[in-house]
PAPA-774623 format. One line per 4 residues: number of its first residue (from 1); their letters; for each residue y, z negated, x of N, C-alpha, C. Coordinates in Angstrom, 1 decimal, always signed. Atoms other than C-alpha are relative to their C-alpha. Last residue first. Example, Ala and Ser with C-alpha at 12.3 -4.5 7.8 and 13.67 -1.06 7.14 Angstrom:
BEGIN
2 = SA = -1.1:+0.0:-0.9:-1.1:-7.1:+13.7:+1.1:-0.8:-0.8  -1.2:+0.0:+0.9:-4.5:-7.8:+12.3:+1.2:+0.0:+0.9 .
This chain:
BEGIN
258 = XXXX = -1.4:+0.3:+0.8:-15.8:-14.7:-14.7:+0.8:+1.2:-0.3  +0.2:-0.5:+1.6:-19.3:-14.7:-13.9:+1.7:-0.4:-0.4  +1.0:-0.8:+0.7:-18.7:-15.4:-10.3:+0.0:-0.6:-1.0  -0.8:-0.6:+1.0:-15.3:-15.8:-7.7:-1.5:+0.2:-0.5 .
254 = XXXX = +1.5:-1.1:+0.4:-15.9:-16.3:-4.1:+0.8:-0.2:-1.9  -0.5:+0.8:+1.0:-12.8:-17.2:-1.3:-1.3:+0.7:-1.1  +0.5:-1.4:+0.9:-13.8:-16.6:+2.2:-0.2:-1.4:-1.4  +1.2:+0.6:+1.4:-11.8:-18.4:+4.6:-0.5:+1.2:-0.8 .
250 = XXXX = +0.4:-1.5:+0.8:-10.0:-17.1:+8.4:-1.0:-1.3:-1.1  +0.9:+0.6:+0.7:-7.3:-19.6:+10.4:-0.6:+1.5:-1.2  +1.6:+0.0:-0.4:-6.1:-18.3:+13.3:-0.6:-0.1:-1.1  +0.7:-0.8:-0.8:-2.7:-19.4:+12.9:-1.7:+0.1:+0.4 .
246 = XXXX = -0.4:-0.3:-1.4:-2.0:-22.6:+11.0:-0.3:+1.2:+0.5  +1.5:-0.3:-0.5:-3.7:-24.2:+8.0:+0.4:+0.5:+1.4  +0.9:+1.2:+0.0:-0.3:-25.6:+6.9:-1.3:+0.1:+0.7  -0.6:+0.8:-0.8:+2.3:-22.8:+7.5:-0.9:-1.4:+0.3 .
242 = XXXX = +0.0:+0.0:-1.4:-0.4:-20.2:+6.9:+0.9:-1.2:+0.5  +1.1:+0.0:-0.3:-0.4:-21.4:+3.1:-0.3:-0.3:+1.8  +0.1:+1.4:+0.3:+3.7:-20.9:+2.9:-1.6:-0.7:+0.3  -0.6:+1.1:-0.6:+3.3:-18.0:+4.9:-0.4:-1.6:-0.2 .
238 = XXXX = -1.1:+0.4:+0.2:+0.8:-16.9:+2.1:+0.5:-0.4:+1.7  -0.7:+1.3:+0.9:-2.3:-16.1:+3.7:+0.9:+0.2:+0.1  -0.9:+0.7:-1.2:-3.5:-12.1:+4.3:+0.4:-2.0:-0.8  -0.9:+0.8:+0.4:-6.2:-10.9:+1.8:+0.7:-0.6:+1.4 .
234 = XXXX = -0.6:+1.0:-1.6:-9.3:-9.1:+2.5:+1.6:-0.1:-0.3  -1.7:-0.1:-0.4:-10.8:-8.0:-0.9:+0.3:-0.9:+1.6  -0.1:+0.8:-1.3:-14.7:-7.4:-1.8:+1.6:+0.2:+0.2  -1.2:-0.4:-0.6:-15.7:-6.8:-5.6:+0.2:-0.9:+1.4 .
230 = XXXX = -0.6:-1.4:+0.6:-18.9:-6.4:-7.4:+1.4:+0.3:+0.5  -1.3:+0.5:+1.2:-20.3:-8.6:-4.7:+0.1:+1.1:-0.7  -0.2:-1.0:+1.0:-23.8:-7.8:-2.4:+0.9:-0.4:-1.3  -0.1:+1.0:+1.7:-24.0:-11.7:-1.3:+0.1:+1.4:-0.5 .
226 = XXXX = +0.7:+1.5:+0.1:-25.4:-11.0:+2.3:+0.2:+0.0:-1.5  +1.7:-0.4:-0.7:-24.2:-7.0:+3.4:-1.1:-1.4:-0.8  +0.7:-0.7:+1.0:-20.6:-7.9:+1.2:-2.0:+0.4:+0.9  -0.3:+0.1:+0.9:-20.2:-11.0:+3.6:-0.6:+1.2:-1.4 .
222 = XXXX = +1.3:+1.2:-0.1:-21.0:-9.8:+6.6:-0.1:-0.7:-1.4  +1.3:-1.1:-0.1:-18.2:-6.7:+6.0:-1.5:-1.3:+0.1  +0.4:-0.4:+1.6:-16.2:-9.9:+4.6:-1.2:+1.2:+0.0  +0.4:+1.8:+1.0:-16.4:-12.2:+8.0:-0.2:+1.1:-1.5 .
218 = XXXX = +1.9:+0.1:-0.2:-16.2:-8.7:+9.7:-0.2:-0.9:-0.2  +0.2:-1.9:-0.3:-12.3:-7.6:+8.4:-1.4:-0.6:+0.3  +0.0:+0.0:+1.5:-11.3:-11.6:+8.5:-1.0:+1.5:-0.6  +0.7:+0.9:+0.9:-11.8:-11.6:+11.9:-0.3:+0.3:-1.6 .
214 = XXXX = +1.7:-0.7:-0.6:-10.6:-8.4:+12.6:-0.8:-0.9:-0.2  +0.9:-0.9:+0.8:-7.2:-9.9:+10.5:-1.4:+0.9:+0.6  +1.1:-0.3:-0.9:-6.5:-13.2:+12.4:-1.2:+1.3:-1.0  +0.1:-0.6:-0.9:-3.0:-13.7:+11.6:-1.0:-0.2:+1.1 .
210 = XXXX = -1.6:+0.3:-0.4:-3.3:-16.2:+9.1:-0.1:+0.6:+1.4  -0.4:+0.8:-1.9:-6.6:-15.1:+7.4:+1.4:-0.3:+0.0  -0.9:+0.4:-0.6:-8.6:-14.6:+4.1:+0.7:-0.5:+1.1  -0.3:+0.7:-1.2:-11.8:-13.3:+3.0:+1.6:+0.4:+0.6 .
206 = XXXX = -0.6:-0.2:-0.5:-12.7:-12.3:-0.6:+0.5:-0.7:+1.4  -0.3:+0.7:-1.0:-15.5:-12.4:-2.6:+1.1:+0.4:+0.6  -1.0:-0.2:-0.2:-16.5:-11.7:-6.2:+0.2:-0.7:+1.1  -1.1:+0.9:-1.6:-19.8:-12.4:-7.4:+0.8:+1.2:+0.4 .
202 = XXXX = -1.6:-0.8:-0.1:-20.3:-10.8:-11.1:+0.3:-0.9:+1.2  +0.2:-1.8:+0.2:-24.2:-12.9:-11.6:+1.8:+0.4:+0.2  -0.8:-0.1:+0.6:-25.1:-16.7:-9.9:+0.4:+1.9:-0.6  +0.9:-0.4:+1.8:-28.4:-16.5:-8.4:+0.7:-0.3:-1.2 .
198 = XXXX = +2.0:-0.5:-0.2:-27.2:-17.7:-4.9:+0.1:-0.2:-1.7  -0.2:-1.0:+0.9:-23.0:-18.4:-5.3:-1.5:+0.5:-0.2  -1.3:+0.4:+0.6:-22.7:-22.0:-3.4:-0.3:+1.5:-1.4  +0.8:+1.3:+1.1:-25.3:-21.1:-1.2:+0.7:+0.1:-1.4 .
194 = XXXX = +1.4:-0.7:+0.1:-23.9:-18.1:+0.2:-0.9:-0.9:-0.8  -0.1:-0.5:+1.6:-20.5:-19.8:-0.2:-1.1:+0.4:-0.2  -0.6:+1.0:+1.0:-22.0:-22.5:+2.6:+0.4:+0.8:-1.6  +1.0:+0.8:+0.6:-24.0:-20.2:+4.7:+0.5:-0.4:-1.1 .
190 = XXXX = +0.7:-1.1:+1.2:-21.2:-17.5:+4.8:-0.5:-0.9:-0.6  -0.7:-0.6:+1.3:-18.8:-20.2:+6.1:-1.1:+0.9:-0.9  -0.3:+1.1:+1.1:-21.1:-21.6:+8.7:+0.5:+0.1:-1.6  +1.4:-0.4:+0.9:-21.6:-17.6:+10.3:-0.4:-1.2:-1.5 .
186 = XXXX = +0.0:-1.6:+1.3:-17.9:-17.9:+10.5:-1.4:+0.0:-0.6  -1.2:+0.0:+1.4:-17.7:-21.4:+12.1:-0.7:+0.8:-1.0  +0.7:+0.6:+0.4:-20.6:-20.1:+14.8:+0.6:-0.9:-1.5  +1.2:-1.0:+0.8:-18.7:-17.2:+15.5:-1.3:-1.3:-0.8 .
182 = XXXX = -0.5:-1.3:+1.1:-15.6:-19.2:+16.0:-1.6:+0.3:-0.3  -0.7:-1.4:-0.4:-16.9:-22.1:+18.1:+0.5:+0.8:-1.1  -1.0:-0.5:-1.5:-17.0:-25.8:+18.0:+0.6:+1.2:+0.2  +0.6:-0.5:-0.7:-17.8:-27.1:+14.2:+0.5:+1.0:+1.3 .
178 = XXXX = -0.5:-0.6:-1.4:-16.4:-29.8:+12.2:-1.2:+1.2:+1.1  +0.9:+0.4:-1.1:-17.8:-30.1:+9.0:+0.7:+0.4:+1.1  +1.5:+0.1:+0.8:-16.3:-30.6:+5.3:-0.9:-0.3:+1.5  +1.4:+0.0:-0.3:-13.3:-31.9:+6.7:-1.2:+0.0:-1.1 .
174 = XXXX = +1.8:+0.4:+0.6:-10.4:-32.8:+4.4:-1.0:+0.9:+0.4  +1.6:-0.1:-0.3:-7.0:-32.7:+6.0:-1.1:-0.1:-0.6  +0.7:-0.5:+0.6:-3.7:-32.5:+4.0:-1.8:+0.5:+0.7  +1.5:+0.8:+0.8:-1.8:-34.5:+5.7:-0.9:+0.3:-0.6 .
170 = XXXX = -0.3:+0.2:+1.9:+1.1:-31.9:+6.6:-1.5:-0.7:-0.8  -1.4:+0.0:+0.0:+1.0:-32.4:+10.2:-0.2:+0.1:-1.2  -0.6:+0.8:-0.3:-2.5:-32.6:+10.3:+0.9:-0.7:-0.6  +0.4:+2.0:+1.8:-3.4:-30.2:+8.4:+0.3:-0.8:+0.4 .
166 = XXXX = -0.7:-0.4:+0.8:-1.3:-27.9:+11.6:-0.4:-0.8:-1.6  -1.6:+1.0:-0.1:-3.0:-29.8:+14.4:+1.3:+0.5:-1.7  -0.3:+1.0:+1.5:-6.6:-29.2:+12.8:+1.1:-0.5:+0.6  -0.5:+1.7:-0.6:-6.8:-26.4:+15.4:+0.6:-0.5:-1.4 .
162 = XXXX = -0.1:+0.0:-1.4:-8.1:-23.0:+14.7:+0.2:-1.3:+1.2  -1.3:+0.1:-0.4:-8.9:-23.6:+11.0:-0.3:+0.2:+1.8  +0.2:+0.8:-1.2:-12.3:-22.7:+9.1:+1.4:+0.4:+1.0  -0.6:-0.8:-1.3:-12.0:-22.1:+5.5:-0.1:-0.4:+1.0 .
158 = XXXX = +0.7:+0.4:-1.6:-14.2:-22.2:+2.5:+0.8:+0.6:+0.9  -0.1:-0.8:-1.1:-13.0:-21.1:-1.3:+0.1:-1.0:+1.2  -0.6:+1.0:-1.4:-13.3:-21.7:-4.5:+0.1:+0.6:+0.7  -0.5:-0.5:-1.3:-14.2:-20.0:-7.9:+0.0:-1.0:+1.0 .
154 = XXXX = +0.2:-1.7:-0.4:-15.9:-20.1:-11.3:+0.3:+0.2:+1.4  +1.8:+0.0:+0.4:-15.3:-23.8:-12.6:-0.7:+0.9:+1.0  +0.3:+1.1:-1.1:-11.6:-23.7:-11.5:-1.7:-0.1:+0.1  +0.6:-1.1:-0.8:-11.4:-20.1:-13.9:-0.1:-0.8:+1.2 .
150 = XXXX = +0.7:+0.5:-0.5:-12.2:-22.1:-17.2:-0.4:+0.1:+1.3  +0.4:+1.6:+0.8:-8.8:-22.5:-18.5:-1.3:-0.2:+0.9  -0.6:+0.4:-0.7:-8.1:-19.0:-17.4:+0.0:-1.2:+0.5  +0.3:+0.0:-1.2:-10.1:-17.7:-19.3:+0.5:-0.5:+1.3 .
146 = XXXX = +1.2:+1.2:+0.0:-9.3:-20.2:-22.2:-0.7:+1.2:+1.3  -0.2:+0.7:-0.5:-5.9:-18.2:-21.7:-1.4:-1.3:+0.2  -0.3:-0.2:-1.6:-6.8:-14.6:-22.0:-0.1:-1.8:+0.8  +0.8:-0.2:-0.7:-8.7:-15.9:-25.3:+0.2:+0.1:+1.3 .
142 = XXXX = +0.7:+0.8:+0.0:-5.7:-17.6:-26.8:-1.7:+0.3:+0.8  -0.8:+0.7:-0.9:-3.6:-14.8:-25.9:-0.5:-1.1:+0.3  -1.5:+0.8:+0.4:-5.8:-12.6:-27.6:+0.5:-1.1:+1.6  -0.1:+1.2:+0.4:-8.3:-10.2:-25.4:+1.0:-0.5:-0.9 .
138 = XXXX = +0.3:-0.3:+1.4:-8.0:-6.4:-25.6:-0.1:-1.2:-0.6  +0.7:+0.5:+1.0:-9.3:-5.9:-22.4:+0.1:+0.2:-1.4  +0.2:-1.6:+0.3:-6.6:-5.4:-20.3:-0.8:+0.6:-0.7  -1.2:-0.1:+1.5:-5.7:-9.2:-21.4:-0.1:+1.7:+0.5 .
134 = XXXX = +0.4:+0.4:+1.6:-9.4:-10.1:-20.0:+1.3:+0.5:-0.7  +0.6:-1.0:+0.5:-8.1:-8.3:-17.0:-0.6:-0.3:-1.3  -1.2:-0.9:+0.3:-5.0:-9.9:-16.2:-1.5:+1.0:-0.4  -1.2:+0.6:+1.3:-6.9:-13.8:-16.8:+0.7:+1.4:-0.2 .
130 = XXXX = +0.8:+0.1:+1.1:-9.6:-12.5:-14.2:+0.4:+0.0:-1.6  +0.7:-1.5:+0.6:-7.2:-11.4:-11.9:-0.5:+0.5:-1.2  -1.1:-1.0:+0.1:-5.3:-14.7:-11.8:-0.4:+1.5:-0.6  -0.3:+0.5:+1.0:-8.5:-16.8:-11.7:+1.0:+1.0:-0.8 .
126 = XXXX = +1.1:-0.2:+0.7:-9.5:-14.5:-8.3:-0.2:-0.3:-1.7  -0.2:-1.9:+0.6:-5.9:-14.9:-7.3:-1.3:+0.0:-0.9  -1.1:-0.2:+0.9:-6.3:-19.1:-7.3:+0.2:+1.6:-0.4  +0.7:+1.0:+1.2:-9.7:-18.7:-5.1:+1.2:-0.1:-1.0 .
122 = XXXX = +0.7:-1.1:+0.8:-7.6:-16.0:-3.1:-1.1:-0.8:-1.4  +0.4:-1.6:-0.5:-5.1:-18.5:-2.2:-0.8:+1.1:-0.8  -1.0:-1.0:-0.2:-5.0:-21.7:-3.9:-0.6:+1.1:+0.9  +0.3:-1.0:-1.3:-7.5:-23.9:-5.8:+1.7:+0.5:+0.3 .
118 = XXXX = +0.1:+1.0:-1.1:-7.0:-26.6:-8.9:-0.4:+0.7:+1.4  +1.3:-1.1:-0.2:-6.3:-23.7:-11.0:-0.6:-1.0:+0.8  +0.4:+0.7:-1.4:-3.7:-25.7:-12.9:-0.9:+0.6:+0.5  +1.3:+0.4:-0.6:-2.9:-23.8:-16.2:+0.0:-0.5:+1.7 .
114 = XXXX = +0.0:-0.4:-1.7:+0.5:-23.2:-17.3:-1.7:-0.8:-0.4  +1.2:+0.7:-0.4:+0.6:-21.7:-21.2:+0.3:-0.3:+1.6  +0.0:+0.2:-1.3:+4.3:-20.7:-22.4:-1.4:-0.8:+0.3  +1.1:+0.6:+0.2:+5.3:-19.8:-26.1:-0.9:+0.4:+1.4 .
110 = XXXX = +1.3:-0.9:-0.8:+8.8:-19.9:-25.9:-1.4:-0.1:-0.3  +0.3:-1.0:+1.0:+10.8:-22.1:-28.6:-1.4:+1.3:+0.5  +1.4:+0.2:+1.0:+10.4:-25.0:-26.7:-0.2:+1.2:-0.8  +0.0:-1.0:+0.9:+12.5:-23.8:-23.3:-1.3:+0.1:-1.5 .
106 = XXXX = -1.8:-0.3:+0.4:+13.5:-26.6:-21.5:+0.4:+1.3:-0.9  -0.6:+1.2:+0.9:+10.3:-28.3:-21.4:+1.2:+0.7:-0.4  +0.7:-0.1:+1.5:+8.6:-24.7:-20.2:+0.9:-1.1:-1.2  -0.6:-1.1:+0.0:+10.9:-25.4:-16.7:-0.5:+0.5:-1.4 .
102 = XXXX = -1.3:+0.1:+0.1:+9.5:-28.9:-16.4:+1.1:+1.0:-0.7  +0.5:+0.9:+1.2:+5.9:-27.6:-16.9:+1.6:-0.8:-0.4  -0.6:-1.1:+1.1:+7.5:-25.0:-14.2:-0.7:-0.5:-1.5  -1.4:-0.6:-0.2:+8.4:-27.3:-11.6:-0.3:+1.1:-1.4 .
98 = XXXX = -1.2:+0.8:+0.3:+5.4:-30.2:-12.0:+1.7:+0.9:-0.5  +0.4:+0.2:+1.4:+3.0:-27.3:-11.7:+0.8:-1.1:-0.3  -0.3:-1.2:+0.6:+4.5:-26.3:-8.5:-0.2:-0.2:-1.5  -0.6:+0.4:+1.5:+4.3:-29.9:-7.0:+0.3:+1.1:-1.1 .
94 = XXXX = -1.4:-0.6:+0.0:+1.8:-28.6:-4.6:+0.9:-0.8:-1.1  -0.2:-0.5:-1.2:-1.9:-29.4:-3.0:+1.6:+0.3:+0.1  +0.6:+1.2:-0.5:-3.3:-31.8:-5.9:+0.6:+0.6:+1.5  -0.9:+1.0:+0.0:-1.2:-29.7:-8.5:-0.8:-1.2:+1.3 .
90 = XXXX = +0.1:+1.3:+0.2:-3.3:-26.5:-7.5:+0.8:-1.5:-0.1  +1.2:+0.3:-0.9:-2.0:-23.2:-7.4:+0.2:-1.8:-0.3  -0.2:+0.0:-1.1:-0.9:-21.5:-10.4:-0.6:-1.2:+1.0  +1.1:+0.3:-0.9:-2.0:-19.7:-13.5:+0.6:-0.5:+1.3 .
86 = XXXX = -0.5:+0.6:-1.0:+1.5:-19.6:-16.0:-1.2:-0.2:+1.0  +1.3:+0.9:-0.4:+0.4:-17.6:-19.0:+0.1:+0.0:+1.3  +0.0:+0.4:-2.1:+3.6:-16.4:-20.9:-1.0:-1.1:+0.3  +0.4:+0.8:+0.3:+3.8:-14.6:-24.8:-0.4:-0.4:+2.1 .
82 = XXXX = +1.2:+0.2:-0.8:+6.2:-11.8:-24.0:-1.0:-1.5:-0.6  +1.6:+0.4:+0.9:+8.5:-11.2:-26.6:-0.9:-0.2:+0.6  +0.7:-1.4:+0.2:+11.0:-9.4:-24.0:-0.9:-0.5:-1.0  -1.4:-0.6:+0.7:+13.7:-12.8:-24.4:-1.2:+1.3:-0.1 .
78 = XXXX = +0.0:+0.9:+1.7:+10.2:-15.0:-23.5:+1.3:+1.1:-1.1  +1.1:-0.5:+0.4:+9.9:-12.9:-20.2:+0.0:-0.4:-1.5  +0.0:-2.0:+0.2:+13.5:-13.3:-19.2:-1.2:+0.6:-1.0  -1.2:-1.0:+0.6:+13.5:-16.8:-20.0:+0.4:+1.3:-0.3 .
74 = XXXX = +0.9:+0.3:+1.2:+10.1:-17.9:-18.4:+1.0:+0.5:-1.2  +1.1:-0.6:+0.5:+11.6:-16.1:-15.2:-0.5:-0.2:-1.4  -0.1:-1.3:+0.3:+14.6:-18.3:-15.3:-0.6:+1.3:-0.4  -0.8:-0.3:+1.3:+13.2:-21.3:-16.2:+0.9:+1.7:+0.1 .
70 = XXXX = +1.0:+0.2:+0.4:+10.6:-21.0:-13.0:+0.6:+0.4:-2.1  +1.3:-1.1:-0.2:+13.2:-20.2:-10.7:-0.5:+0.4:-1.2  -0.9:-1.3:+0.8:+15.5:-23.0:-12.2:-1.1:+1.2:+0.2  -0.4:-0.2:+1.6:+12.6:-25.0:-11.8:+0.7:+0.5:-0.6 .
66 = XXXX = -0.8:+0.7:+0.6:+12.0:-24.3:-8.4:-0.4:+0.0:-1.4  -0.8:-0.8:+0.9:+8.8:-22.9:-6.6:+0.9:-1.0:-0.7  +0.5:-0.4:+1.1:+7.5:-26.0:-4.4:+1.0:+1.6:-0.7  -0.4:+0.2:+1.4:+8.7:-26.4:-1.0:-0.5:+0.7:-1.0 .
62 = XXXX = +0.3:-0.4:+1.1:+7.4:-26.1:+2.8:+0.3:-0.7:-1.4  +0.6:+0.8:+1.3:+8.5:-26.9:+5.9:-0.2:+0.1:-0.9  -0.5:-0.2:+1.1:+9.1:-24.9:+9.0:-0.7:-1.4:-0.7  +1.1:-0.4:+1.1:+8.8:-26.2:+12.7:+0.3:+0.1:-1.4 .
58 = XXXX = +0.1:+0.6:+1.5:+11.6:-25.9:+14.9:-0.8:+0.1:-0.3  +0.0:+1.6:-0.7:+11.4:-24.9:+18.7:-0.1:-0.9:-0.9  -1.0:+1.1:+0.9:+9.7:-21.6:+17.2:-0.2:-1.0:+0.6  -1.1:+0.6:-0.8:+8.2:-19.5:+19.5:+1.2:-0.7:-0.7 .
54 = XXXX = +0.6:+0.6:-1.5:+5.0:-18.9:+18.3:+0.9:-0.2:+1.0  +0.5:+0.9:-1.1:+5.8:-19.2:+15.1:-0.4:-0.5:+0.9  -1.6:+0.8:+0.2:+8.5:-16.1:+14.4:-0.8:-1.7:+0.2  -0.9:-0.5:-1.2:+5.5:-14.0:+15.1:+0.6:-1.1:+0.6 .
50 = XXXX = +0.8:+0.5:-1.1:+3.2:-15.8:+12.4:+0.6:+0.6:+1.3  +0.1:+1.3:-0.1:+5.9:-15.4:+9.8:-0.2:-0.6:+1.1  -1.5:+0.7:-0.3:+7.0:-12.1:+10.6:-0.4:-1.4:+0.3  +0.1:-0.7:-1.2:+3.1:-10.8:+10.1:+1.4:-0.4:+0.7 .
46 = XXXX = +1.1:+1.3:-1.2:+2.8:-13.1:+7.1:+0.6:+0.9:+1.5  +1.5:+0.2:-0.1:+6.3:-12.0:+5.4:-1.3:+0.0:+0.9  +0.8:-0.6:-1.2:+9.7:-13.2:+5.2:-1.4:+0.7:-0.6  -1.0:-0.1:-1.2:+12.2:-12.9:+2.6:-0.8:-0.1:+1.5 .
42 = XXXX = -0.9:-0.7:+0.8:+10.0:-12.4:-0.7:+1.0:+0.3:+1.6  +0.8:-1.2:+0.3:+6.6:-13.0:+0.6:+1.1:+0.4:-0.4  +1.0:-0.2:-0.3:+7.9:-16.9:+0.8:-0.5:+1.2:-1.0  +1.3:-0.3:+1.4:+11.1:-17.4:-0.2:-1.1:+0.8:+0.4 .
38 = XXXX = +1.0:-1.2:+0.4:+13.3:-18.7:+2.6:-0.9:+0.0:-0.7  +1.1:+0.1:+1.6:+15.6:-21.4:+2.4:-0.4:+1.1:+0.3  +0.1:-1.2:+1.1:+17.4:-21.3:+6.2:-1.3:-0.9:-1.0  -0.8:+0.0:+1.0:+18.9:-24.5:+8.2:+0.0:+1.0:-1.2 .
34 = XXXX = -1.4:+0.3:-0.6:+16.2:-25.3:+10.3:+0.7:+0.1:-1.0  -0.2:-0.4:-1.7:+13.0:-23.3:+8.7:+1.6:-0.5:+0.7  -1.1:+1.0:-0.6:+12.5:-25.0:+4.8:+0.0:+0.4:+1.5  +0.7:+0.5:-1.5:+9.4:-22.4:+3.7:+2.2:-0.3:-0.1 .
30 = XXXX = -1.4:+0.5:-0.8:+9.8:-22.1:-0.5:-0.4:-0.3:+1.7  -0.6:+1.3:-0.8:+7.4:-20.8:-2.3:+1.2:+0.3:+0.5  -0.1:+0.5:-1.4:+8.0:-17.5:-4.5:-0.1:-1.3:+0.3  -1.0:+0.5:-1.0:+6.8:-16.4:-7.9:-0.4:-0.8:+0.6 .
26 = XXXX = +0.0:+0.8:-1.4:+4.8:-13.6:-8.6:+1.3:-1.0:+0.8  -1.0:+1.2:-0.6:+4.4:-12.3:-12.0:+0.2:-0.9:+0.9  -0.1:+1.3:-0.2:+1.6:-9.9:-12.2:+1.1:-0.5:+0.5  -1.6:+0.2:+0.5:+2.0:-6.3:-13.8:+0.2:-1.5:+0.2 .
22 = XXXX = -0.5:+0.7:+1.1:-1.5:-5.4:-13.4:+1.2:-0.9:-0.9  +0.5:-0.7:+0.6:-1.4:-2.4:-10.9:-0.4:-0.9:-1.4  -0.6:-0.9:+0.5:+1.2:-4.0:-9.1:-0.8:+0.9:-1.3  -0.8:+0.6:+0.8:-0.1:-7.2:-8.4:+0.6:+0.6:-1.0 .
18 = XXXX = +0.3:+0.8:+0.7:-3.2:-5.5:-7.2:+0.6:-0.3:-1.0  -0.1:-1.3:+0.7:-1.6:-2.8:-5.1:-0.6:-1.0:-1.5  -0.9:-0.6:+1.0:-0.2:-5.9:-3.7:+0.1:+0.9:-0.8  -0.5:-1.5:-0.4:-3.3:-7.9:-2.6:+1.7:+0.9:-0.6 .
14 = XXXX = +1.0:-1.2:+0.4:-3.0:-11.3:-4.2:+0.1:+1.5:+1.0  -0.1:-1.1:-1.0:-1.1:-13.7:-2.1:-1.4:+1.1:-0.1  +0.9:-0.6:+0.1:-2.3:-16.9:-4.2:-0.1:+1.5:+1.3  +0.9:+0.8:-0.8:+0.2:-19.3:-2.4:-1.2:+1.3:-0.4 .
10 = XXXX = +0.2:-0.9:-1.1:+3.1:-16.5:-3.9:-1.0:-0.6:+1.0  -1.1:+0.7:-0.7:+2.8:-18.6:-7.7:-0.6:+0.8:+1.5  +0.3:+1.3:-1.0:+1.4:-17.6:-10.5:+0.9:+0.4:+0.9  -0.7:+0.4:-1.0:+2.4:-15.3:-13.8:-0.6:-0.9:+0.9 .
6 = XXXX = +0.4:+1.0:-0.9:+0.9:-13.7:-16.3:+1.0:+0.2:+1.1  -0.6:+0.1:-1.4:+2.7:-11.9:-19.0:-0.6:-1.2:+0.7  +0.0:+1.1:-1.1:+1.2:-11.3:-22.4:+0.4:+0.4:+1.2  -0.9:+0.9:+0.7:+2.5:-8.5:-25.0:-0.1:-1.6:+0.9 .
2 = XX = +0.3:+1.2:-0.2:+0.9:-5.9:-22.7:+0.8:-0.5:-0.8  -0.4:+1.1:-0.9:+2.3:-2.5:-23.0:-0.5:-1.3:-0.5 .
């Protein structure tokens, strides 16, 4: 058994045979709906989520992982001798790294790495992965973690939204290009990682939706035919994720030499 424990945060929304098959630490957002706290992937999930939106007179909100959360986990894991490497989604999109850099403060004896991946979703998994296979490997803790260190370098990811009323609403818009239809979107997205990864070596792709999985499903079959990857994943978004990008929305996340 492992002596490291990774951990990030439920924006990534790795596959689950995934999480399971490397023993990844998954803690929960927060979605604020009326008067309920719910933990994203833990009390609802996507297929609920995006139901339970189309007739909501409320709209949800979204919150960072806590710091109790964050101290409790690091607690548990720190009492098994674990050495703990925190990968989670970007401080420029969450205060998550604020909650468990707080949550490490309170425990100095531990020995607790967080890294910023400056990505989320499958571009944050793909870091994630990378970090649980270097320690299947054989790596040190210092090695697992300088992969990890460098796995913003290595990844991203390209999405096309159904309506920019949901970035909106949570400010977080940044246009690369507006474009009118779906199929013409989708084909945009290939171009762009397609570029982006050309004559790079170990591409890794994955495509992403918020309840628009046939989309997603022939954005990646187009996908492996174009970039030939060593690995192809189709990935659902977080609630928490889906709550901001919105319904409809499909990306492809890439991943090479890492």
């Amino acid at each position: 058994m492992s002596a490291i424990a990774i951990v990030t945060d439920s924006t990534a929304y790795i596959p689950n045979d995934l999480v399971r098959k490397y023993g990844i630490h998954v803690a929960p957002q927060i979605l604020i709906w009326g008067e309920e706290t719910i933990r994203d992937g833990v009390d609802i999930m996507p297929a609920a989520f995006y139901e339970r939106l189309k007739t909501a007179t409320v709209m949800p909100t979204t919150s960072q992982v806590t710091i109790a959360y964050f101290h409790e986990l690091f607690q548990k894991l720190a009492a098994e001798g674990k050495q703990i490497l925190a990968i989670l989604v970007s401080s420029k999109l969450s205060g998550t790294i604020s909650s468990a850099v707080q949550a490490k403060e309170m425990l100095p004896q531990a020995q607790i790495e967080i890294v910023d991946s400056l990505s989320t979703a499958m571009a944050l998994g793909f870091q994630v992965l990378a970090a649980a296979r270097a320690d299947e490997a054989g790596k040190t803790f210092a090695q697992v973690a300088d992969v990890a260190r460098s796995g913003a370098a290595h990844t991203g990811i390209v999405i096309a939204v159904e309506t920019l009323e949901f970035l909106h609403r949570g400010g977080r818009i940044e246009p690369v290009e507006r474009i009118r239809t779906k199929a013409k979107a989708r084909a945009r997205l290939l171009e762009i990682v397609e570029g982006r990864v050309k004559g790079l070596p170990n591409v890794r792709v994955a495509t992403i939706h918020a309840a628009a999985h046939q989309e997603a499903k022939e954005l990646l079959e187009l996908a492996i035919e174009r970039m030939h990857p060593v690995e192809a994943i189709i990935a659902e978004a977080s609630p928490v994720v889906g709550n901001h990008a919105g319904p409809g929305t499909v990306g492809l996340a890439y991943c090479t030499d890492l």
